[in-house]
Structure formats: C-alpha cells, structure tokens
Jmol script that loads the backbone (N, CA, C; Angstrom):
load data "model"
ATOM      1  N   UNK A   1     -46.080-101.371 127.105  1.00  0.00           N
ATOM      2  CA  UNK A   1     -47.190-101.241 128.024  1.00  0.00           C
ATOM      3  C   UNK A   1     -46.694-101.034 129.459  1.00  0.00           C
ATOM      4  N   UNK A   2     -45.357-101.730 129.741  1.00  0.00           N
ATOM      5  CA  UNK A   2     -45.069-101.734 131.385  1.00  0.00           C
ATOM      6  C   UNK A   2     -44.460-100.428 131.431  1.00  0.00           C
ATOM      7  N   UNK A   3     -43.907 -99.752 130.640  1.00  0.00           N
ATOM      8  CA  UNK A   3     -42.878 -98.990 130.226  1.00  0.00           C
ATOM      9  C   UNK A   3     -44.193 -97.777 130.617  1.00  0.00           C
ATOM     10  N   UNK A   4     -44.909 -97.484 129.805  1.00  0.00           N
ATOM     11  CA  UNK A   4     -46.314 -96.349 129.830  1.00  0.00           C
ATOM     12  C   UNK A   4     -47.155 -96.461 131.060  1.00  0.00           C
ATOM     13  N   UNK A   5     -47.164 -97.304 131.841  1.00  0.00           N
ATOM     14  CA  UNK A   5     -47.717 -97.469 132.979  1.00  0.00           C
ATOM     15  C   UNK A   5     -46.669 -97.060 134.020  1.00  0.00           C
ATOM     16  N   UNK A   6     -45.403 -97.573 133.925  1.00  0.00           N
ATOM     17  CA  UNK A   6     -44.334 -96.887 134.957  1.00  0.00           C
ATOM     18  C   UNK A   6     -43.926 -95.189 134.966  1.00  0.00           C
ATOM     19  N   UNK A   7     -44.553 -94.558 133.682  1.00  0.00           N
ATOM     20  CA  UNK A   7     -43.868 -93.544 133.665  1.00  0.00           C
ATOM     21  C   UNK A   7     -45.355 -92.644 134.536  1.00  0.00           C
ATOM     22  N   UNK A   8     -46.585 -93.562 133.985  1.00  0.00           N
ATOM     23  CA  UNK A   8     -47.111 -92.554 134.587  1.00  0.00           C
ATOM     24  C   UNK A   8     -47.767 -92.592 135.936  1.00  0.00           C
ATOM     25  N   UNK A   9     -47.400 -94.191 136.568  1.00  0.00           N
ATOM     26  CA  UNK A   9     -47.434 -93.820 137.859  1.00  0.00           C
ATOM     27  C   UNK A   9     -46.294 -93.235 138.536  1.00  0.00           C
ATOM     28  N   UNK A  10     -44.972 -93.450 138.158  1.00  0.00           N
ATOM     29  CA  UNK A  10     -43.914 -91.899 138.528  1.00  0.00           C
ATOM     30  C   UNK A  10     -44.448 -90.730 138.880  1.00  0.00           C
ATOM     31  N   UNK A  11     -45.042 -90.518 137.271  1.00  0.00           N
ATOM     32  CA  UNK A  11     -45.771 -89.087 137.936  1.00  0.00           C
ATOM     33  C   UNK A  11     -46.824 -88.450 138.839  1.00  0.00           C
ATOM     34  N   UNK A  12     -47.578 -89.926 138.686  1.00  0.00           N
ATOM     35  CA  UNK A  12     -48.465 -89.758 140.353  1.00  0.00           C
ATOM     36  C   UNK A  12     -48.028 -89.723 141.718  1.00  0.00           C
ATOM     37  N   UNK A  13     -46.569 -90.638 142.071  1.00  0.00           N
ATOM     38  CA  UNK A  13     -46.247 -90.389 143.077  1.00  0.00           C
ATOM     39  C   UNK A  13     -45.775 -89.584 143.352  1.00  0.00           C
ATOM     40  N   UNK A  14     -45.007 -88.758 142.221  1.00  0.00           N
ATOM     41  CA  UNK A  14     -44.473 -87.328 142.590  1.00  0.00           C
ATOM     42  C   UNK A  14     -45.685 -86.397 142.818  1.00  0.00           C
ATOM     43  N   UNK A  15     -47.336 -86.058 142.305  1.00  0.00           N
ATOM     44  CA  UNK A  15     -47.947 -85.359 142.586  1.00  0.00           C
ATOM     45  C   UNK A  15     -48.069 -85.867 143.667  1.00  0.00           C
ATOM     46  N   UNK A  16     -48.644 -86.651 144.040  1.00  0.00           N
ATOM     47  CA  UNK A  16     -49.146 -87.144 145.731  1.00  0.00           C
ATOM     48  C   UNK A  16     -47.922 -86.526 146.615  1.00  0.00           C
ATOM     49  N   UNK A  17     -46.574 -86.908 145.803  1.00  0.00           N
ATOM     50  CA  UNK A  17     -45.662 -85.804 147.123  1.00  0.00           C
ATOM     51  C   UNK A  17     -45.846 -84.407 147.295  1.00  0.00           C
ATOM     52  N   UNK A  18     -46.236 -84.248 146.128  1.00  0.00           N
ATOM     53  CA  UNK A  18     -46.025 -82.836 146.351  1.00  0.00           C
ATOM     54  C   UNK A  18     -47.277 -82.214 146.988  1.00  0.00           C
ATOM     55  N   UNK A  19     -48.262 -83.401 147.451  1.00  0.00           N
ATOM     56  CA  UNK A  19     -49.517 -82.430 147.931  1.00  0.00           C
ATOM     57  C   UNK A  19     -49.179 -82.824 149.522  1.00  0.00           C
ATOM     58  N   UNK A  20     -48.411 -83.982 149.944  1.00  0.00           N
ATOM     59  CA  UNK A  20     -47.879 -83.653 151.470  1.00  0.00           C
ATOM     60  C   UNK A  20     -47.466 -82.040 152.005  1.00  0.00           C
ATOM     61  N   UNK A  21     -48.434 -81.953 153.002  1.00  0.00           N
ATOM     62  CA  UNK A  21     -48.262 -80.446 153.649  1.00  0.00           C
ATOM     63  C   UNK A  21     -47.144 -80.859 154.591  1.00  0.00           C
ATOM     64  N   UNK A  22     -46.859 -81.588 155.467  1.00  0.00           N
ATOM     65  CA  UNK A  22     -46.315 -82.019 156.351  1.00  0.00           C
ATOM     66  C   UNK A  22     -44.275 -81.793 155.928  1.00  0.00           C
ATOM     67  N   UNK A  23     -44.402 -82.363 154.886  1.00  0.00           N
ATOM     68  CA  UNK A  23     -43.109 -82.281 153.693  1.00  0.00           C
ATOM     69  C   UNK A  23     -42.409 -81.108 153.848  1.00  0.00           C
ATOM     70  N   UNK A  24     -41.276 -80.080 154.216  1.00  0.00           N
ATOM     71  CA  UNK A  24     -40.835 -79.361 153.724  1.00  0.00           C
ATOM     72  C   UNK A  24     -39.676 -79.468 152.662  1.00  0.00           C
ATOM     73  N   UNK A  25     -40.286 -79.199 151.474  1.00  0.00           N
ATOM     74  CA  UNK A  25     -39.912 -79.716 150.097  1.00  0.00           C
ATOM     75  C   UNK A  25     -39.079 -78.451 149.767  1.00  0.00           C
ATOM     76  N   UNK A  26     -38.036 -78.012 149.467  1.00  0.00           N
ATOM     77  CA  UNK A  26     -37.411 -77.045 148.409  1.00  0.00           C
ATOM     78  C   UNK A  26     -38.191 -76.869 147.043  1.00  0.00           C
ATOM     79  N   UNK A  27     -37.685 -75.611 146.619  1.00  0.00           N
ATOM     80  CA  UNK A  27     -37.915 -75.693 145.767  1.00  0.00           C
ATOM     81  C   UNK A  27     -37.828 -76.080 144.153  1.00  0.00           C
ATOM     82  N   UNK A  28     -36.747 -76.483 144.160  1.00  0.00           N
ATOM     83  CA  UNK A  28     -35.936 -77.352 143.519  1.00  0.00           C
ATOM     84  C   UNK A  28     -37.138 -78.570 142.648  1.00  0.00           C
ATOM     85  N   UNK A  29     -37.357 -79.198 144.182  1.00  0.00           N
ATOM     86  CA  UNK A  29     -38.376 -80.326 143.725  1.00  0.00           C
ATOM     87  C   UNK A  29     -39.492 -79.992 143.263  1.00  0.00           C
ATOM     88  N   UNK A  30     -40.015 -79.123 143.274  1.00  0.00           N
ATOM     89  CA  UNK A  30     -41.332 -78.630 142.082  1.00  0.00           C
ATOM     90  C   UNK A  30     -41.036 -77.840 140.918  1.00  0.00           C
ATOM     91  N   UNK A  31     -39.551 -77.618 140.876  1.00  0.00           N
ATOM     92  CA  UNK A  31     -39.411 -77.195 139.540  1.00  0.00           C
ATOM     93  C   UNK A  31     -38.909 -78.474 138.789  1.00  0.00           C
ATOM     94  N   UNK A  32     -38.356 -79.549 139.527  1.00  0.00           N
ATOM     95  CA  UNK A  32     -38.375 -81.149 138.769  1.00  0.00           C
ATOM     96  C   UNK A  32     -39.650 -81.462 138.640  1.00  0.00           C
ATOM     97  N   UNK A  33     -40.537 -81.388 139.532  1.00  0.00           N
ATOM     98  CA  UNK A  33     -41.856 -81.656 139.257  1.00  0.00           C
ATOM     99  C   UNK A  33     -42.362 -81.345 138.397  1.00  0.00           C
ATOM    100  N   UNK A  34     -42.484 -79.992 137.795  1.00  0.00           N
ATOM    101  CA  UNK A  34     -43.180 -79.695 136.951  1.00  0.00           C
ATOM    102  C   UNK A  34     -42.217 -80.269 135.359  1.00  0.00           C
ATOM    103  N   UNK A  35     -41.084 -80.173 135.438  1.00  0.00           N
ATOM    104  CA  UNK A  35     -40.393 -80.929 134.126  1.00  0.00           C
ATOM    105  C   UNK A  35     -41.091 -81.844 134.083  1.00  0.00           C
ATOM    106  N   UNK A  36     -41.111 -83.183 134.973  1.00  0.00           N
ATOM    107  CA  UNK A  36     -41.697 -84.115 134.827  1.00  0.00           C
ATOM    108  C   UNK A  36     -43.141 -84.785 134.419  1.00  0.00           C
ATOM    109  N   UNK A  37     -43.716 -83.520 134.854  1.00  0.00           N
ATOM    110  CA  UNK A  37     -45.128 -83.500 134.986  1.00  0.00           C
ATOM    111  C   UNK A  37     -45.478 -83.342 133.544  1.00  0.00           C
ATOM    112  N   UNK A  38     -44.889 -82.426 133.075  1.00  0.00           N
ATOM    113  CA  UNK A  38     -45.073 -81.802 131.905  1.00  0.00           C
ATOM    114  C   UNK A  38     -44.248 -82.665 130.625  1.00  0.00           C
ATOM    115  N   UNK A  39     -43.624 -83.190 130.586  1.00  0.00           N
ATOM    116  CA  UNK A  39     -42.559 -84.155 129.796  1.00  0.00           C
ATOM    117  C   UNK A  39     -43.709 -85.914 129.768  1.00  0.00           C
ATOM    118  N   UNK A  40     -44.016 -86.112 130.761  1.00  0.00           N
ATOM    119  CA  UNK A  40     -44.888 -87.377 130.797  1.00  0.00           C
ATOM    120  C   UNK A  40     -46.582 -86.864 129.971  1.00  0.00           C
ATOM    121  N   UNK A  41     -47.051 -85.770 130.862  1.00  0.00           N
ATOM    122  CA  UNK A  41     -48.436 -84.836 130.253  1.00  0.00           C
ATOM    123  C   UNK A  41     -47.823 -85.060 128.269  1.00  0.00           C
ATOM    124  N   UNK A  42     -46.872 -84.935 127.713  1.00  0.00           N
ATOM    125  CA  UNK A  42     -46.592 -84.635 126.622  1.00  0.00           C
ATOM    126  C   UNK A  42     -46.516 -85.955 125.691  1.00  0.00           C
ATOM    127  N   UNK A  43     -45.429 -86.699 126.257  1.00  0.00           N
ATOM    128  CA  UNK A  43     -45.635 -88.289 125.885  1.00  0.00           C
ATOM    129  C   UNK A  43     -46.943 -89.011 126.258  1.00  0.00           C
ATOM    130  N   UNK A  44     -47.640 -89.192 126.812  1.00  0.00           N
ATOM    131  CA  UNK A  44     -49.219 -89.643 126.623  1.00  0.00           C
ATOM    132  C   UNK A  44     -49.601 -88.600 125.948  1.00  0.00           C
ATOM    133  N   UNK A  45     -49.836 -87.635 126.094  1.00  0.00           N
ATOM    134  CA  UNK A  45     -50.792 -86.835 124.945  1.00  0.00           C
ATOM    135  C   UNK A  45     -50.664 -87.641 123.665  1.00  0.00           C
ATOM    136  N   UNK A  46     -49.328 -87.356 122.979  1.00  0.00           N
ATOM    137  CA  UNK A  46     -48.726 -87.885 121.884  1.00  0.00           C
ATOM    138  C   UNK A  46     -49.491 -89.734 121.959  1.00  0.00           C
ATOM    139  N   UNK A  47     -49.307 -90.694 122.560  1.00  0.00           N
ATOM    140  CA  UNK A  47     -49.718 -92.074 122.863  1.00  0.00           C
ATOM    141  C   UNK A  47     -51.189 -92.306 122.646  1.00  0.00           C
ATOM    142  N   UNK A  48     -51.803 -90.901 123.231  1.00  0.00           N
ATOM    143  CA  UNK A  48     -53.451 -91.167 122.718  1.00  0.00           C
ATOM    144  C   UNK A  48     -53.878 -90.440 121.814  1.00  0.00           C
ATOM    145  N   UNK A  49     -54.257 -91.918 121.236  1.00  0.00           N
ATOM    146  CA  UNK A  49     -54.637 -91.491 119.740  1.00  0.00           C
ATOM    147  C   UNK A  49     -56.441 -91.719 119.425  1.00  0.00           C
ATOM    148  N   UNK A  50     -56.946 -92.555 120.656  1.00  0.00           N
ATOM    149  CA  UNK A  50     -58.397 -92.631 120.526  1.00  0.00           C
ATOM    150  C   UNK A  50     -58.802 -92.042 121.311  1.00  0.00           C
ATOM    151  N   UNK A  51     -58.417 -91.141 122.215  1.00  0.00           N
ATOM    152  CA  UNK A  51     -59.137 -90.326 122.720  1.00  0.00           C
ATOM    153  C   UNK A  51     -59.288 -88.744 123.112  1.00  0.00           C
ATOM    154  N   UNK A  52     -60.208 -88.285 122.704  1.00  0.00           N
ATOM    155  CA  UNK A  52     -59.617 -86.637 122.076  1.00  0.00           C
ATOM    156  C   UNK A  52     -59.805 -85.934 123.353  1.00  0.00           C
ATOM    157  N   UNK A  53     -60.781 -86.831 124.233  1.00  0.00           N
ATOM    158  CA  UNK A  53     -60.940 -85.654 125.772  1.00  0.00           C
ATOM    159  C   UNK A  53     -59.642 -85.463 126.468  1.00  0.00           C
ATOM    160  N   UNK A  54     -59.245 -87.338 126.540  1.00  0.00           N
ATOM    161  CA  UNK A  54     -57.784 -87.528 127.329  1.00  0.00           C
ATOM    162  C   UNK A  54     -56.508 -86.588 126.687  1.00  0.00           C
ATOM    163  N   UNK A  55     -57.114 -86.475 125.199  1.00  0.00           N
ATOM    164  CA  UNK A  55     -55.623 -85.459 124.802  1.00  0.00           C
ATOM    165  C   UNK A  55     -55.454 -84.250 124.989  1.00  0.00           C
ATOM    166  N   UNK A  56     -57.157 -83.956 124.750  1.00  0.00           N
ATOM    167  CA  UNK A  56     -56.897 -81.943 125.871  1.00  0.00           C
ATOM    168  C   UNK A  56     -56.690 -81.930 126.992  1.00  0.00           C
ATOM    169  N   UNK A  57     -57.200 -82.590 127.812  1.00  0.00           N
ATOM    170  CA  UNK A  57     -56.903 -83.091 129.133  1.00  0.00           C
ATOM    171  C   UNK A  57     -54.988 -82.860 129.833  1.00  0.00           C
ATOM    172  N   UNK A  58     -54.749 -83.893 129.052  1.00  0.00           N
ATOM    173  CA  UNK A  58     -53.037 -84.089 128.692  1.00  0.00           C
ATOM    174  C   UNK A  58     -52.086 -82.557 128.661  1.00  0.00           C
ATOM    175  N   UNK A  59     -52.745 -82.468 127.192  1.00  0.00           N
ATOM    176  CA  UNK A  59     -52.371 -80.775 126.780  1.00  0.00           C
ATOM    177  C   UNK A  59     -52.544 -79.608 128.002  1.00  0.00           C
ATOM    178  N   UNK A  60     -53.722 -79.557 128.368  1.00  0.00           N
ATOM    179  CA  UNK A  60     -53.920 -78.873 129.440  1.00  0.00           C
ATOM    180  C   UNK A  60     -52.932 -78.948 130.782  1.00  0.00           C
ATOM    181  N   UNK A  61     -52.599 -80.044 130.909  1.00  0.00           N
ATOM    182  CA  UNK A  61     -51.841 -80.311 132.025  1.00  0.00           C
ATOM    183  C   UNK A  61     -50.495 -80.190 131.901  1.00  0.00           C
ATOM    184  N   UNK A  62     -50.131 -80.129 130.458  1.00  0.00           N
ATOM    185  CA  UNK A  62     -48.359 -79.652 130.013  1.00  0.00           C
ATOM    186  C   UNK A  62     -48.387 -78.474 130.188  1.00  0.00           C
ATOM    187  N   UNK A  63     -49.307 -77.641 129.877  1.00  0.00           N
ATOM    188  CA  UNK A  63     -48.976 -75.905 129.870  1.00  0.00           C
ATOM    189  C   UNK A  63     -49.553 -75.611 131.169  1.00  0.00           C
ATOM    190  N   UNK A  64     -49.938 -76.364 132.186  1.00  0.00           N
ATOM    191  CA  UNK A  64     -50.337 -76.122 133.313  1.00  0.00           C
ATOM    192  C   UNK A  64     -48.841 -75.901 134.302  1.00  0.00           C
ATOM    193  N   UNK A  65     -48.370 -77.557 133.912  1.00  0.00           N
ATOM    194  CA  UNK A  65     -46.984 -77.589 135.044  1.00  0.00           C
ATOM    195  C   UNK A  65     -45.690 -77.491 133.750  1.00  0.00           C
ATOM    196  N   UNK A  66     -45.896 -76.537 132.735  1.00  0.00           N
ATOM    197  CA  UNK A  66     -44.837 -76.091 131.821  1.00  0.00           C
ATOM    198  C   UNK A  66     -44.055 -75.340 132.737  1.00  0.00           C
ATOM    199  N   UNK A  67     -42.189 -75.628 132.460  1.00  0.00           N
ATOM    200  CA  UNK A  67     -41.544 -75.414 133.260  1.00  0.00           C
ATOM    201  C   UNK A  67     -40.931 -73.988 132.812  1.00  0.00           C
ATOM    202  N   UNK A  68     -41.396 -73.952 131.808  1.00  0.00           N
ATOM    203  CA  UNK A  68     -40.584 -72.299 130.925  1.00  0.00           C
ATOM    204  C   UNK A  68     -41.249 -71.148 131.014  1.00  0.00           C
ATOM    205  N   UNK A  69     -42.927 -71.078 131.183  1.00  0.00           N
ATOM    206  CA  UNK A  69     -43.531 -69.804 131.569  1.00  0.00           C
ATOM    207  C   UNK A  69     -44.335 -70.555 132.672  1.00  0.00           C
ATOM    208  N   UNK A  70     -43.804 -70.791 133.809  1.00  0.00           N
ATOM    209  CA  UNK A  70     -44.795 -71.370 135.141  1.00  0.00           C
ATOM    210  C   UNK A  70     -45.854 -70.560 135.950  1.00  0.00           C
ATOM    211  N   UNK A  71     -47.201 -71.356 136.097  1.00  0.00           N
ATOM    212  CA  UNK A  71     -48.154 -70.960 136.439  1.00  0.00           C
ATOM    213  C   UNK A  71     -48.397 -70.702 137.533  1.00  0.00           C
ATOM    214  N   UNK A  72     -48.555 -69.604 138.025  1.00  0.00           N
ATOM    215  CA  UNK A  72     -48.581 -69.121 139.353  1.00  0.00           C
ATOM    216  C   UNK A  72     -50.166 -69.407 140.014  1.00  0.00           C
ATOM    217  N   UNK A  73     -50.400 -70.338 141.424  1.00  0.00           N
ATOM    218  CA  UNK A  73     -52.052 -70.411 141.658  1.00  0.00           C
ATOM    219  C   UNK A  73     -51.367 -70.636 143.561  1.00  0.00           C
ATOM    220  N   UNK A  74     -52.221 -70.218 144.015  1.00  0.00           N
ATOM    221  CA  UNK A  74     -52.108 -70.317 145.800  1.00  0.00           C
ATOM    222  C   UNK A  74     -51.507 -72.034 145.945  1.00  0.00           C
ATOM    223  N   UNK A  75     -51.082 -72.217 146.574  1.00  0.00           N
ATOM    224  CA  UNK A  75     -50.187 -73.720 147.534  1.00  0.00           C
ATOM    225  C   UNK A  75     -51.690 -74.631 147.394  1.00  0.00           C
ATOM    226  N   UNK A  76     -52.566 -74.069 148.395  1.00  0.00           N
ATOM    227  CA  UNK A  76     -53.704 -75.347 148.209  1.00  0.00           C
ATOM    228  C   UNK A  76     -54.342 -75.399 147.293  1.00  0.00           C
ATOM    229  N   UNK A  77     -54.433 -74.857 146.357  1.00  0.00           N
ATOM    230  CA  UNK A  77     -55.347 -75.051 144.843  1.00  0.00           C
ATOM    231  C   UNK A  77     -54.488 -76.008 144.559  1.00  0.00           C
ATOM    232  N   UNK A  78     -52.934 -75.645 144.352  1.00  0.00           N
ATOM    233  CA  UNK A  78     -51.828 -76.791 143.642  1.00  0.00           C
ATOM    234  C   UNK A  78     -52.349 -77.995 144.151  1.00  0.00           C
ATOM    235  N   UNK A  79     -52.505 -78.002 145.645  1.00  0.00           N
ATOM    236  CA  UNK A  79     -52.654 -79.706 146.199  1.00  0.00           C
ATOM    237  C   UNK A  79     -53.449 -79.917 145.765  1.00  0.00           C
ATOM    238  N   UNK A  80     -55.020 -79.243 145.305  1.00  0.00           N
ATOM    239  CA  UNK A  80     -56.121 -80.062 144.860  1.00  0.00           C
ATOM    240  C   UNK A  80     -55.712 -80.769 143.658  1.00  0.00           C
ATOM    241  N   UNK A  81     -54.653 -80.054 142.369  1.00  0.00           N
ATOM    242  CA  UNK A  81     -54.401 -80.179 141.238  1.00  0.00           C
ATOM    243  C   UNK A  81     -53.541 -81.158 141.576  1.00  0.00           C
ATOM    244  N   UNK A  82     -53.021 -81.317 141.719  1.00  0.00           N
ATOM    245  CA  UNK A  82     -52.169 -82.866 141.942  1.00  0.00           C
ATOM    246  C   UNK A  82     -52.454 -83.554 142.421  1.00  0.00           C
ATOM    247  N   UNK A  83     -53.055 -83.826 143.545  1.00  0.00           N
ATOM    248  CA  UNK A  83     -53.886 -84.973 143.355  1.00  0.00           C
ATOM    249  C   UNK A  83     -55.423 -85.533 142.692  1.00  0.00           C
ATOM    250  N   UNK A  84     -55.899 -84.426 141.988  1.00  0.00           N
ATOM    251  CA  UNK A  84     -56.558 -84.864 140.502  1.00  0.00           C
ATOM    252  C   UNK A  84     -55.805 -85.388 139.592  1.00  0.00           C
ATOM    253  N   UNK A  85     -54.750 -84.607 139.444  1.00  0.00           N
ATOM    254  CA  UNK A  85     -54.175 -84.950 137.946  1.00  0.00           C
ATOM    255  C   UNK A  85     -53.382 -86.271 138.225  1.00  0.00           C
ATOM    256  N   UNK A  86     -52.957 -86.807 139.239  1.00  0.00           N
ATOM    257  CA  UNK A  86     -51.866 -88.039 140.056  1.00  0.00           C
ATOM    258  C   UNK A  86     -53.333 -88.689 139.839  1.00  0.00           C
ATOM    259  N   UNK A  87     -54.368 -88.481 140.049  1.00  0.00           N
ATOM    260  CA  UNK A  87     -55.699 -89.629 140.698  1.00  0.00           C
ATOM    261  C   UNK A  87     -55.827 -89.994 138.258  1.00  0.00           C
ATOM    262  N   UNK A  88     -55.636 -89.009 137.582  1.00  0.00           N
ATOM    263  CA  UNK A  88     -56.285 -88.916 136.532  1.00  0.00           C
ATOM    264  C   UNK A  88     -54.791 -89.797 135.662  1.00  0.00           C
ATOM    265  N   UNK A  89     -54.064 -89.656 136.362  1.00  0.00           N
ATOM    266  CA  UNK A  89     -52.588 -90.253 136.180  1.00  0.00           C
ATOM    267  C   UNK A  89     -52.744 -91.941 136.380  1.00  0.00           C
ATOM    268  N   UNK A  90     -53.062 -92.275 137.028  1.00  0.00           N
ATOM    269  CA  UNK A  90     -53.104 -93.382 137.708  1.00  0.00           C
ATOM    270  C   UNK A  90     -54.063 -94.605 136.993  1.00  0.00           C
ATOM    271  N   UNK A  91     -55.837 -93.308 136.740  1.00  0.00           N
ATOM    272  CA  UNK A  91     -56.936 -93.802 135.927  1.00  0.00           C
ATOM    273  C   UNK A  91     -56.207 -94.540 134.441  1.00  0.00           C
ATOM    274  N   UNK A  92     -55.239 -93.959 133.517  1.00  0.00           N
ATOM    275  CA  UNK A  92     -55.061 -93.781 132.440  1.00  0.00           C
ATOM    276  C   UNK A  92     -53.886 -95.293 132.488  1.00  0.00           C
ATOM    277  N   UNK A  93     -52.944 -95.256 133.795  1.00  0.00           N
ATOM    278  CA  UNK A  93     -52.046 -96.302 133.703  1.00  0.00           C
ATOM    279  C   UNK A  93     -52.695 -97.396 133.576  1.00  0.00           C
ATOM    280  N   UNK A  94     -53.922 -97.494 133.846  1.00  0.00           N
ATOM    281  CA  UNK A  94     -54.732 -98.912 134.563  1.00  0.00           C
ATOM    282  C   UNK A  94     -55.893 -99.295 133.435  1.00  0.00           C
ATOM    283  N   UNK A  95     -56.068 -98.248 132.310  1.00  0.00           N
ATOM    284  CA  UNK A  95     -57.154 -98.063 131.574  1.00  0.00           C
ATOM    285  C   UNK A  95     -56.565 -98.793 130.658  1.00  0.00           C
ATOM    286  N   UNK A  96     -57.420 -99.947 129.855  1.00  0.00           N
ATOM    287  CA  UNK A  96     -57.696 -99.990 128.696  1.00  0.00           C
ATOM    288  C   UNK A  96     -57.702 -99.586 127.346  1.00  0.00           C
ATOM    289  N   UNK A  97     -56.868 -99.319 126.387  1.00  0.00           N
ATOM    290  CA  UNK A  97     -57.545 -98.073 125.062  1.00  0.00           C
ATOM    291  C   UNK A  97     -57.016 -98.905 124.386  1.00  0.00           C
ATOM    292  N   UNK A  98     -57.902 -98.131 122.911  1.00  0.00           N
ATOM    293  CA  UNK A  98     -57.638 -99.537 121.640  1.00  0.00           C
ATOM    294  C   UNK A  98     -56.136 -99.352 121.326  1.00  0.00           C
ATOM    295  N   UNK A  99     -55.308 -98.061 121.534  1.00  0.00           N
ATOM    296  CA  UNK A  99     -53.794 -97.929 121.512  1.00  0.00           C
ATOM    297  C   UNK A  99     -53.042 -98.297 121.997  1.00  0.00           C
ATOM    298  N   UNK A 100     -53.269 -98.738 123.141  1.00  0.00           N
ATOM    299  CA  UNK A 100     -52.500 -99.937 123.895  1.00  0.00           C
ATOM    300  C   UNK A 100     -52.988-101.129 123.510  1.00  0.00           C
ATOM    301  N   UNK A 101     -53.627-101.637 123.223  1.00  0.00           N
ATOM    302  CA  UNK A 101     -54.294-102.896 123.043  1.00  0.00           C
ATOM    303  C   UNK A 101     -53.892-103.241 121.594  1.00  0.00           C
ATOM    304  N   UNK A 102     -53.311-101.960 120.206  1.00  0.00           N
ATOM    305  CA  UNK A 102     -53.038-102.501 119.323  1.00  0.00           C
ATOM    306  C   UNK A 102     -51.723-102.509 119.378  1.00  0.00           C
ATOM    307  N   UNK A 103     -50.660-101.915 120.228  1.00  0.00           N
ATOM    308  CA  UNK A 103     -49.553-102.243 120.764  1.00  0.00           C
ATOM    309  C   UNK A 103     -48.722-103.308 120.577  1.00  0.00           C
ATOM    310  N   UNK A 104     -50.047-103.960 121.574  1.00  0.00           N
ATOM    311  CA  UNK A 104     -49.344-105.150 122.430  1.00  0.00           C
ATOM    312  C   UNK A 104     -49.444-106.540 121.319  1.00  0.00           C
ATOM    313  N   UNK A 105     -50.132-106.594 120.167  1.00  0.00           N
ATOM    314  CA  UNK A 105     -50.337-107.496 119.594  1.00  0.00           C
ATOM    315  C   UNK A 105     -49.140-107.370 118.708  1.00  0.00           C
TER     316      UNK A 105
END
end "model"
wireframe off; spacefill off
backbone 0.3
color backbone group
C-alpha cells in the first residue's frame, strides 16, 4: 500500500514539474517523464482490478506519455494534462478500492 501510493505520488510531482513555466527544463527530463509517466500509468492500470473507468483512464494515459511513438500537442495543452493527470494521480494514491483493501488483509 505505501509502496503504490509512493510511486504514484512520484508521478505527480514530476507532472506538477513539468507544468512549471518558470523551469527551464531540457529535454531530457520529459523524455524521463514520459517513461515514468507511462511505466507507473501501466502498473496501476494492471493494480485496478475494480475499476474499469480508472483502467481506461490509466491506459489512456500510457499511450498518451508512451515514450516509443510520442505524442505531439502544443506546451500549454501538456500543462493542462499534467496537472489533471498529477491531480487524477494523487486522487487514486489517497482512494480507497476493494484492491487495496484486499491487499492489506
């Protein structure tokens, strides 16, 4: 449980970095980003098992920041998308589901 909650607030703080305008980030770090993004998007997908929205959701967001055919969208659309998906990141660390809950017993 601490383990699934750390990985995926990781990946929120890396979206929240990456929506700093202020930041001049290389590019380097959004092509780690998107590994990451997409490697965590993949392991929760896989983890939820009761919920079928959260798993397209998930899915959607691996082939979004997939690092092997990458998705090309303007700089500020990206910031909106990361910090949805970091805000939707965050929802999921903190959430409840009967898959964590049969986990832990």
């Amino acid at each position: 449980m601490k383990m699934y909650r750390a990985i995926l607030l990781t990946a929120a703080v890396l979206l929240f970095l990456a929506t700093l305008a202020a930041l001049s980030l290389p590019y380097g770090f959004f092509t780690f980003l998107r590994i990451v993004v997409c490697g965590v998007a993949i392991y929760v997908a896989m983890q939820m098992r009761d919920s079928v929205m959260a798993l397209i959701g998930l899915l959607i967001v691996a082939v979004l920041f997939n690092p092997v055919v990458p998705v090309h969208l303007p700089e500020q659309t990206w910031r909106i998308i990361d910090l949805v998906i970091a805000a939707a990141f965050i929802r999921l660390a903190f959430k409840p589901s009967k898959t964590q809950n049969q986990r832990q017993s």
